[in-house]
RORO-52270 format. One line per 4 residues: number of its first residue (from 1); their letters; for each residue x, y, z of N, C-alpha, C, O. Coordinates in steps of 0.2 Angstrom, whole numbers, m for minus. Layout:
N
NUM) a) X,Y,Z,X,Y,Z,X,Y,Z,X,Y,Z | ...
END
This chain:
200
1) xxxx) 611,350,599,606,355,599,608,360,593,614,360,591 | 603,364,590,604,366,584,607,373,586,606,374,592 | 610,376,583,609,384,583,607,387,579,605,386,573 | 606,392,581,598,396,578,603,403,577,606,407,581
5) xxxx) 603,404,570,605,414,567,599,417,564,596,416,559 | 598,422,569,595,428,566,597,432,559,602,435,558 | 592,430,556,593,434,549,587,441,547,581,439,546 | 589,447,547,586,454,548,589,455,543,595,453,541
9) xxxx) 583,461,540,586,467,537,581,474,537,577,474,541 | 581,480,533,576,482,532,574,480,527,576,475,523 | 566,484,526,562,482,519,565,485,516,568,490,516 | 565,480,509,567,478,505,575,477,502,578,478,497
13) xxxx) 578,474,510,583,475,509,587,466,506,593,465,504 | 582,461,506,582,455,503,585,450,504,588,446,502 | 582,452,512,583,446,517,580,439,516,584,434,517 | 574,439,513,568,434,509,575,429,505,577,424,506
17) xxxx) 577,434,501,581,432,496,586,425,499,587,419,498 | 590,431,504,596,428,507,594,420,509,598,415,508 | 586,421,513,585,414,517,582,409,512,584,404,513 | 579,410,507,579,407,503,585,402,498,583,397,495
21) xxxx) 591,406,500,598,403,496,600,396,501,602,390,500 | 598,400,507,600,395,514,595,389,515,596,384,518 | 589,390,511,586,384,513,584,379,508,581,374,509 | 588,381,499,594,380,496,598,372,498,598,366,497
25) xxxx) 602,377,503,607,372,505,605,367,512,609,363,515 | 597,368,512,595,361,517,595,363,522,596,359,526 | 593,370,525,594,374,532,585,375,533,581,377,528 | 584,373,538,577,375,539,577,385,539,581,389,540
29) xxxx) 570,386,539,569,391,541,561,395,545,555,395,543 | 563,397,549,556,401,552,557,408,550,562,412,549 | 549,408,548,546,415,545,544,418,549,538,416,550 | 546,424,555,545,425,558,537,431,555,531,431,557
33) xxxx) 540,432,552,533,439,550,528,434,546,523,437,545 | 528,428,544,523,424,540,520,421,544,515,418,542 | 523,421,551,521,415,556,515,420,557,510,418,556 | 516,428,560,513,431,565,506,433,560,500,432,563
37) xxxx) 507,435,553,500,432,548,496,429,550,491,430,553 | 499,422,548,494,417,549,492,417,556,486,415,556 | 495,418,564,492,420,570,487,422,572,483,421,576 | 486,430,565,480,433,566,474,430,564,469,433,566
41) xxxx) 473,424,561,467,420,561,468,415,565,462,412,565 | 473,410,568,472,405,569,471,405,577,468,400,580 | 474,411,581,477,412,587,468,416,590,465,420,587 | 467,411,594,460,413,597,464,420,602,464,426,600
45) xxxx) 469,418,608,471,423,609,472,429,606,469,434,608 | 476,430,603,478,434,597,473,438,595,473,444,594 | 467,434,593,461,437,592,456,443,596,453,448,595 | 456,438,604,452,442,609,456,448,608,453,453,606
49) xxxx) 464,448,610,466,454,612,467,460,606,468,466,607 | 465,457,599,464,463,595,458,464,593,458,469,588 | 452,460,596,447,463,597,445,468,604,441,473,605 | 449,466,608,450,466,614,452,477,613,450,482,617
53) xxxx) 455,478,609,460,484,608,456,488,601,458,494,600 | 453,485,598,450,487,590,443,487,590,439,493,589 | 440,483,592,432,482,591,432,478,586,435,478,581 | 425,474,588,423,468,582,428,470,575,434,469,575
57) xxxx) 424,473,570,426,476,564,433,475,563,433,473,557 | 440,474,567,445,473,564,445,466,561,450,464,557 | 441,462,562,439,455,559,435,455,554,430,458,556 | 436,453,548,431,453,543,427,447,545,429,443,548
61) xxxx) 420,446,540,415,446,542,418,436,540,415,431,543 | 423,435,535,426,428,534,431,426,540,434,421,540 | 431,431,545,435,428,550,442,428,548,447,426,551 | 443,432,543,451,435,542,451,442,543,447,445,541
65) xxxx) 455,444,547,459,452,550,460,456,543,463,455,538 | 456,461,545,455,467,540,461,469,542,463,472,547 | 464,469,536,473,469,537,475,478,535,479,482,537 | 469,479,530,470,485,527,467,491,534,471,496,536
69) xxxx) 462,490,537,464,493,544,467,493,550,468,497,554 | 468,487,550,475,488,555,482,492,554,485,495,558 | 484,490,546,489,493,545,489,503,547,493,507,549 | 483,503,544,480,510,546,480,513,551,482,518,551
73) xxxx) 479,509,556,481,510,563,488,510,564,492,515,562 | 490,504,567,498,504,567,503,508,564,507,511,567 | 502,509,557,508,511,555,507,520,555,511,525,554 | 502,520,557,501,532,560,499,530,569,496,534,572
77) xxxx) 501,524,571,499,528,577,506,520,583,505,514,585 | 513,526,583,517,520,587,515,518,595,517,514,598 | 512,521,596,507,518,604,504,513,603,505,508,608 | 499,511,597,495,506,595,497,501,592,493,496,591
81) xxxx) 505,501,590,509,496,585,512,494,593,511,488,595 | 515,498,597,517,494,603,512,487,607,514,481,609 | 505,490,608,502,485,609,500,482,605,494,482,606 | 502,480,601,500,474,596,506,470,595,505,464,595
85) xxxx) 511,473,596,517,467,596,517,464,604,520,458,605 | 515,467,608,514,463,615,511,457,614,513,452,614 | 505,459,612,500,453,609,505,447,603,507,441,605 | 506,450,597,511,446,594,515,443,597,513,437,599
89) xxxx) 523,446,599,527,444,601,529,438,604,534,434,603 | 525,437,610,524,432,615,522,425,610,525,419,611 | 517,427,606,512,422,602,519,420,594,520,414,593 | 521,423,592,527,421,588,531,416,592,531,410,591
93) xxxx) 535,419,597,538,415,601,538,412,601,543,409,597 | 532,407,605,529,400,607,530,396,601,534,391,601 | 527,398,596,529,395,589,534,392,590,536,386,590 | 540,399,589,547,398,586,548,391,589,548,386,586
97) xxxx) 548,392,597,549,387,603,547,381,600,551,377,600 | 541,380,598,538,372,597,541,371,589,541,365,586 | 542,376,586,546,372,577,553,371,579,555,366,575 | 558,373,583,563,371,585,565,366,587,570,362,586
101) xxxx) 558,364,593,561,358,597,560,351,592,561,346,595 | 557,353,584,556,349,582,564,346,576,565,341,573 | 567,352,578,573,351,573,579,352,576,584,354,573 | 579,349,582,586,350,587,591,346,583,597,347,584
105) xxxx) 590,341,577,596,337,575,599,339,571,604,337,568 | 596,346,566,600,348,562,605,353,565,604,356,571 | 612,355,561,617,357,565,614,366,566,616,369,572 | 610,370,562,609,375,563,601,376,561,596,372,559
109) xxxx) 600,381,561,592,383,559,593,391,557,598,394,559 | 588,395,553,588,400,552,583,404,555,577,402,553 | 582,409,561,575,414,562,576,420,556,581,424,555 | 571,419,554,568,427,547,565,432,552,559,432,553
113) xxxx) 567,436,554,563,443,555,564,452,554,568,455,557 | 561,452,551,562,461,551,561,464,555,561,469,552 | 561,464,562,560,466,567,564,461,573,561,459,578 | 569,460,573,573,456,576,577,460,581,579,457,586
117) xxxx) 579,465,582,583,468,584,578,475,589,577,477,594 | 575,475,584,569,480,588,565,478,593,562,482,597 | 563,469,593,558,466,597,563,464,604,561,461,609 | 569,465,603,574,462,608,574,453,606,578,449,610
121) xxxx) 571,449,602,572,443,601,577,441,600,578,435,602 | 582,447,596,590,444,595,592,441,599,596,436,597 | 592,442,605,597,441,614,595,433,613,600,430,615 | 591,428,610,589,421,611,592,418,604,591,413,603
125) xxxx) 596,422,599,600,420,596,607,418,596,611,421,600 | 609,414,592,617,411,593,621,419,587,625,424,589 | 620,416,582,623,423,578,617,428,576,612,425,577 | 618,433,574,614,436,569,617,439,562,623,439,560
129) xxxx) 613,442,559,615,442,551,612,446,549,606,446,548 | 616,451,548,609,457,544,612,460,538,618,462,537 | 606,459,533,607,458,525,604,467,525,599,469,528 | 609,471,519,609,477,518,609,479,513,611,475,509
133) xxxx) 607,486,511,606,487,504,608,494,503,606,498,508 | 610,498,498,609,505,498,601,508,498,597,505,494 | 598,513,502,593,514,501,588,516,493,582,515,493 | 591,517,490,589,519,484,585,513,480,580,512,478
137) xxxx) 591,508,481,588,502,477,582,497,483,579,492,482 | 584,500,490,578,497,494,572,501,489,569,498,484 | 573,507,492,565,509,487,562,508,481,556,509,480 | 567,506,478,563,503,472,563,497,471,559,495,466
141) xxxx) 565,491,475,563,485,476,555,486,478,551,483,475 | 553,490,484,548,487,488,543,493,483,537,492,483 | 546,498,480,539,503,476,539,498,469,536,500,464 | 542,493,469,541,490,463,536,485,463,531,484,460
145) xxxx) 539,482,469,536,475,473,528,475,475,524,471,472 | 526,480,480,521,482,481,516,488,479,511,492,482 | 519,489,472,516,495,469,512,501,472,506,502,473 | 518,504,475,515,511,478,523,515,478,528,512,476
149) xxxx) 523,522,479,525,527,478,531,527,484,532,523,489 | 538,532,481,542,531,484,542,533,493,544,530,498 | 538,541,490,536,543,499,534,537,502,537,536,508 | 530,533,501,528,526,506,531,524,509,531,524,515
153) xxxx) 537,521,503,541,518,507,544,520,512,545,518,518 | 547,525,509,551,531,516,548,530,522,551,527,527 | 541,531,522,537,532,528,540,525,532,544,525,537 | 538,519,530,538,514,532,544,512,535,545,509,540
157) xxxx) 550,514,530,558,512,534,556,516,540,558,512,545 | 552,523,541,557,526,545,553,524,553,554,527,558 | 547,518,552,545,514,555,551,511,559,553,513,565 | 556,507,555,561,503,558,566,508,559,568,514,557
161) xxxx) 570,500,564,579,507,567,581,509,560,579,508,555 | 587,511,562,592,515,558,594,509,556,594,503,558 | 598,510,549,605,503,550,609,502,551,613,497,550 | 611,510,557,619,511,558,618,506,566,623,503,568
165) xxxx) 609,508,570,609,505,575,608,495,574,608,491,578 | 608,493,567,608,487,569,613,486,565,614,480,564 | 616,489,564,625,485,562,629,485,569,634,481,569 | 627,490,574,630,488,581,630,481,584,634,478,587
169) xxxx) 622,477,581,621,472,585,622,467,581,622,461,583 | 622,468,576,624,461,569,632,458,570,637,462,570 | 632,451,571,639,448,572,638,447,564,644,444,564 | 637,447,558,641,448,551,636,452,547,630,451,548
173) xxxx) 638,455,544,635,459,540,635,457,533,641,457,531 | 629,455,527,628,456,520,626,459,517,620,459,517 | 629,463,512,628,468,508,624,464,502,627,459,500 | 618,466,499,613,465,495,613,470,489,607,472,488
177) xxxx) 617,472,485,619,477,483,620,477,474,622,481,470 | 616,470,474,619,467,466,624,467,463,625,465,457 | 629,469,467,638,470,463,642,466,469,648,465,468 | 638,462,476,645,459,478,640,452,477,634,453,476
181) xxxx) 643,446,477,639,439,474,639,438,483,644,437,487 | 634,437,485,633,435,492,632,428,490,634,425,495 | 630,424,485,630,416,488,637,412,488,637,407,490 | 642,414,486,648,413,491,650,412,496,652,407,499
185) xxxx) 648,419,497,646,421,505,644,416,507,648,413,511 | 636,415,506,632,411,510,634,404,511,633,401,516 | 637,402,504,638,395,506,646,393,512,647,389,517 | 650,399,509,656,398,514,651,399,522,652,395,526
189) xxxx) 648,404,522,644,403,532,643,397,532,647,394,537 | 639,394,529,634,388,528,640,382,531,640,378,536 | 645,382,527,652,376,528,653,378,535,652,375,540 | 655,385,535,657,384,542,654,383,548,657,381,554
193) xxxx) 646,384,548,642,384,554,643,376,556,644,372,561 | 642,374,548,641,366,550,649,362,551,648,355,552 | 653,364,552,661,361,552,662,364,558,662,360,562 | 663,372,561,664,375,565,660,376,571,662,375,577
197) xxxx) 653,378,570,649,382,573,649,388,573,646,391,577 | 654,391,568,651,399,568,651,401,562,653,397,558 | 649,406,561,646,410,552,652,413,551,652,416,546 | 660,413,554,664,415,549,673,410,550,678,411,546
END
């Protein structure tokens, strides 16, 4: 049976990066936030219940989620982003469940989400991993990345936890930081999960 490490970080703290290194080295990976994407068009469920909660309209008229108002919603109103990830949540899951059972022979597996620690998902994990960075250069990864303004981003961190509360729940922590070489790092994890069973 595989084990499965959760890999979190904040935005733009270069987690993308990290999994990308590991899947590199031949490690699957689930995109936990690309899966829930693609959900909003493919998930009939998913759909009732956000039309169920929005009104026709949050679907555009090609049958893809008017992403630019939803986000509208969700991100100025935390009562409305709560019921959306009930909807989500469950619906990612299931996923995760049926791409897993498809790769129980490899020695490990990676889950990707930026919200790992906030959704309670971490508890169905074996390790977890949270990739960090100083704030400053978070902000300018993602004001660079998605060209908008520094205040944005703020806003958007202060969306997620703290990272002092997810360094309580991370079994190792990687600094993202341009001055330590984390693929060292990652390959010694990589040796060990597959020799030992654990990331250190």
């Amino acid at each position: 049976m595989a084990l499965v490490i959760g890999i979190t970080g904040g935005i733009g703290s270069g987690k993308s990066t990290v999994c990308r290194i590991f899947q590199m080295l031949g490690v699957p990976v689930f995109e936990a936030d690309v899966t829930a994407k693609q959900l909003y068009e493919s998930s009939e469920e998913l759909r009732s219940g956000l039309i169920r909660l929005f009104g026709s309209d949050i679907y555009k008229a090609d049958g893809k989620p008017d992403r630019k108002k939803l986000a509208s919603i969700i991100f100025t109103n935390d009562n409305q982003l709560a019921k959306v990830n009930e909807l989500v949540h469950p619906a990612v899951r299931k996923e995760f469940e049926n791409w897993l059972k498809e790769l129980e022979h490899f020695p490990y597996v990676i889950h990707e989400a930026a919200i790992l620690f906030e959704s309670g998902f971490y508890k169905m994990m074996d390790y977890t991993i949270l990739v960090t960075a100083p704030e400053d250069q978070r902000i300018e990864r993602v004001a660079k990345r998605d060209g908008v303004d520094a205040g944005t981003v703020k806003k958007r961190m202060r969306k997620q936890w703290p990272e002092e509360d997810k360094q309580k729940l991370a079994d190792k922590i990687l600094v993202n930081d341009n001055k330590e070489m984390m693929i060292p790092e990652i390959i010694r994890m990589d040796k060990n999960i597959k020799t030992h069973g654990k990331i250190w």
